[in-house]
C-alpha positions in Angstrom: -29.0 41.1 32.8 -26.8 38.4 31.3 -27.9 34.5 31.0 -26.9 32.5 33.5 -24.5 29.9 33.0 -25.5 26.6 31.9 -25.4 23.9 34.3 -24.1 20.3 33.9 -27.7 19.0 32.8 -27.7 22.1 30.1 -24.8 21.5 28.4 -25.5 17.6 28.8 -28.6 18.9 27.0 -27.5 20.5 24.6 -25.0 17.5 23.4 -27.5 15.2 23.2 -29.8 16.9 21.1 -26.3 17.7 19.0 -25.8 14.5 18.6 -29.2 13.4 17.6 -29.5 16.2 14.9 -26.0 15.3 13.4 -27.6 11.5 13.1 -30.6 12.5 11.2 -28.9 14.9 9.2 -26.5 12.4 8.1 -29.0 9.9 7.0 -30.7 13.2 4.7 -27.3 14.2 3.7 -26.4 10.6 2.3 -29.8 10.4 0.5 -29.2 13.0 -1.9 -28.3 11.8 -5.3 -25.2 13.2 -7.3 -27.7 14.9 -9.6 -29.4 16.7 -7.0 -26.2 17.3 -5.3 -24.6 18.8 -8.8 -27.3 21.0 -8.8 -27.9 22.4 -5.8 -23.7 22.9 -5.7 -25.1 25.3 -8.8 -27.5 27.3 -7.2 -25.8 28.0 -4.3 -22.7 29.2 -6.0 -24.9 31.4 -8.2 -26.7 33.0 -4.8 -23.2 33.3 -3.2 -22.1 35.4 -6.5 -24.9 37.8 -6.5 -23.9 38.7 -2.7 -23.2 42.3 -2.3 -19.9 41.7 -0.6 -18.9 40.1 -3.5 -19.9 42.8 -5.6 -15.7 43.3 -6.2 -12.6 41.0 -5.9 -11.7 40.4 -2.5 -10.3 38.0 -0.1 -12.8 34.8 0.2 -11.6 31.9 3.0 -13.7 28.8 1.0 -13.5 25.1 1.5 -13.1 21.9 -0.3 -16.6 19.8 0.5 -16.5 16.2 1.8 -18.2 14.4 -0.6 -21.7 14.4 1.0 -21.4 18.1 1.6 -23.0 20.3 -0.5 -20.1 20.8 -3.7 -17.8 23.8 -3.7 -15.3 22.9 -6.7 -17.6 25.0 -8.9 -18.0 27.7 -6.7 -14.3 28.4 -6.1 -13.8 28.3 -9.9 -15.9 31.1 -9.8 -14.7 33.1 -7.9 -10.7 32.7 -8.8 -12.3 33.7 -12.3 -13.6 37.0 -10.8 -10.6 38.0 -9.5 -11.1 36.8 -5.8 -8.1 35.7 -3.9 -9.5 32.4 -2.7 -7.6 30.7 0.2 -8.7 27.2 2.2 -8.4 26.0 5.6 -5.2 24.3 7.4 -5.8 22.4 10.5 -2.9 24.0 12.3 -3.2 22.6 15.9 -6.5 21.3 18.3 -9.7 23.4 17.4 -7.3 25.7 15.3 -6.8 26.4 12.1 -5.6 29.3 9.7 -6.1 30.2 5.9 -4.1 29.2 3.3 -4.0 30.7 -0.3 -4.9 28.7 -3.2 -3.3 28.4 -6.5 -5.1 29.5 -9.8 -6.3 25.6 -10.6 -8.1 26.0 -7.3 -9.4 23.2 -5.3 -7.5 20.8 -8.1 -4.4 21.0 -6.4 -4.9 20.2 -3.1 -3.5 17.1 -1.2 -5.0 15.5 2.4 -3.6 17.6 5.0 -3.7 17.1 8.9 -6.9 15.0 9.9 -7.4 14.0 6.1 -8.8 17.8 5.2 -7.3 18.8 1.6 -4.9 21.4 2.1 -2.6 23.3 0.0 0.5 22.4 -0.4 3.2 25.3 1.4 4.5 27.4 -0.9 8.2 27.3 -1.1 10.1 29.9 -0.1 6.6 31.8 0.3 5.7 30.9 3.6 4.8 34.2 5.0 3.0 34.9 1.7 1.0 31.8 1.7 -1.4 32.5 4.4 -4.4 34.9 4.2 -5.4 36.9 8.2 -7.5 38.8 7.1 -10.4 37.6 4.9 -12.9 39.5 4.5 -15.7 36.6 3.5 -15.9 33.0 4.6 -18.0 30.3 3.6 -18.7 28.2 6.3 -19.8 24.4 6.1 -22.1 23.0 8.3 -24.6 20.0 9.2 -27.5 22.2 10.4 -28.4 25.7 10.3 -31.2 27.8 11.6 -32.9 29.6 9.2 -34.4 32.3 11.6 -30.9 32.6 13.6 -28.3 31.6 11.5 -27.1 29.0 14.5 -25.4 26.5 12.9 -24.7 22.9 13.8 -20.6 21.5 12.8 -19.4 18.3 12.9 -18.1 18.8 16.8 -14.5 19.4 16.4 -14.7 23.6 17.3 -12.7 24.8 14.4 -14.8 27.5 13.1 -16.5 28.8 16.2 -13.1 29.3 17.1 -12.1 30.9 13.8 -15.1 33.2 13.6 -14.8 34.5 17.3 -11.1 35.5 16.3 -12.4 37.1 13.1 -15.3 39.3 14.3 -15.4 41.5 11.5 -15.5 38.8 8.8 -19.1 38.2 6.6 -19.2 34.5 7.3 -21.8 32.7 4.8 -23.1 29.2 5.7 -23.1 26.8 2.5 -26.0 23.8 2.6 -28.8 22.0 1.1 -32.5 23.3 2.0 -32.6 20.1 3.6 -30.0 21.3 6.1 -32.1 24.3 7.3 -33.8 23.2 9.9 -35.6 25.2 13.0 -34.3 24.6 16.8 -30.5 24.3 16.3 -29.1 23.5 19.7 -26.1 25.7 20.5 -24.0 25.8 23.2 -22.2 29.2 24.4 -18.7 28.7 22.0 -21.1 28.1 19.1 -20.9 31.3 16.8 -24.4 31.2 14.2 -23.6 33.1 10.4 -24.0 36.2 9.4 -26.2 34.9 6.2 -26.7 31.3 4.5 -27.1 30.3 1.2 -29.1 27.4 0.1 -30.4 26.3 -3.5 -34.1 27.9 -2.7 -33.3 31.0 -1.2 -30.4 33.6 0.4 -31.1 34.9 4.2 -29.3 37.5 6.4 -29.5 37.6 10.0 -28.4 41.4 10.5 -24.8 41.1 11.9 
């Protein structure tokens, strides 16, 4: 029997308690320090690496971190070395966005793009070339996630619930600190959880 829709109260619900976990995770988040955060970036790119569908070069849709987000610079280094083809998000229009391909320096060359996110620059006379529709990983940042559910928790805007409801068959890996994994993640019926998350202490897949 399917769920019933939420009502007004529900989803006013579920935005509050949004709202409150995005204040307390933003008050852990800025408490790391940049040695803890170096680290961590370290452990998590070494647990991403070991993943099975990574096991060969394919096509990986990263993301450059915000600076209190857990670091990915390393990471994509990584995995351009590997033989990856690595590509980046590009805010393309409201709560959309599409993957763009990333030069061999990685997340080096990047410049702000629409709504300050680092961007590639296009690729002249490569347009059509430039973008990647079919990866067949993403890592996916986040400000909460279930551990026991994978739900995940973004900043508000949409972008990837969208993205990962248009790319079912996609492995989609949430990046964070163990700080970030934290039980009860309110979700509302858009939100889309991961299919596994990686966090300095420990790898978990949710069996999708």
């Amino acid at each position: 029997m399917p769920a019933p829709d939420p009502t007004d109260a529900d989803r006013a619900a579920i935005g509050l308690g949004k709202a409150r976990l995005r204040k307390r995770m933003a008050a852990v988040r800025g408490s790391i320090t940049p040695a803890h955060r170096a680290a961590a970036g370290a452990a998590v790119a070494d647990r991403v690496l070991a993943l099975p569908e990574l096991a060969a070069p394919t096509r990986v849709l990263a993301y450059a971190a915000t600076p209190r987000e857990l670091p990915t610079a390393g990471l994509v280094d990584r995995l351009l070395a590997a033989g990856h083809v690595v590509a980046v998000p590009v805010v393309t229009g409201p709560a959309a966005m599409r993957a763009r391909r990333l030069e061999p320096r990685g997340l080096a060359g990047l410049a702000a793009g629409p709504l300050g996110v680092p961007a590639p620059a296009p690729a002249p006379g490569d347009e059509a070339g430039a973008w990647m529709d079919d990866p067949a990983v993403v890592l996916v940042p986040g400000v909460a996630f279930d551990p026991a559910t994978g739900a995940r928790l973004g900043r508000g805007g949409g972008f990837y619930d969208r993205w990962l409801a248009g790319h079912p068959g996609c492995f989609s890996v949430g990046l964070a600190f163990e700080a970030q994994a934290v039980a009860a993640v309110p979700v509302g019926a858009h939100d889309r959880p991961v299919a596994a998350l990686a966090t300095p202490a420990r790898t978990l897949r949710f069996g999708r």
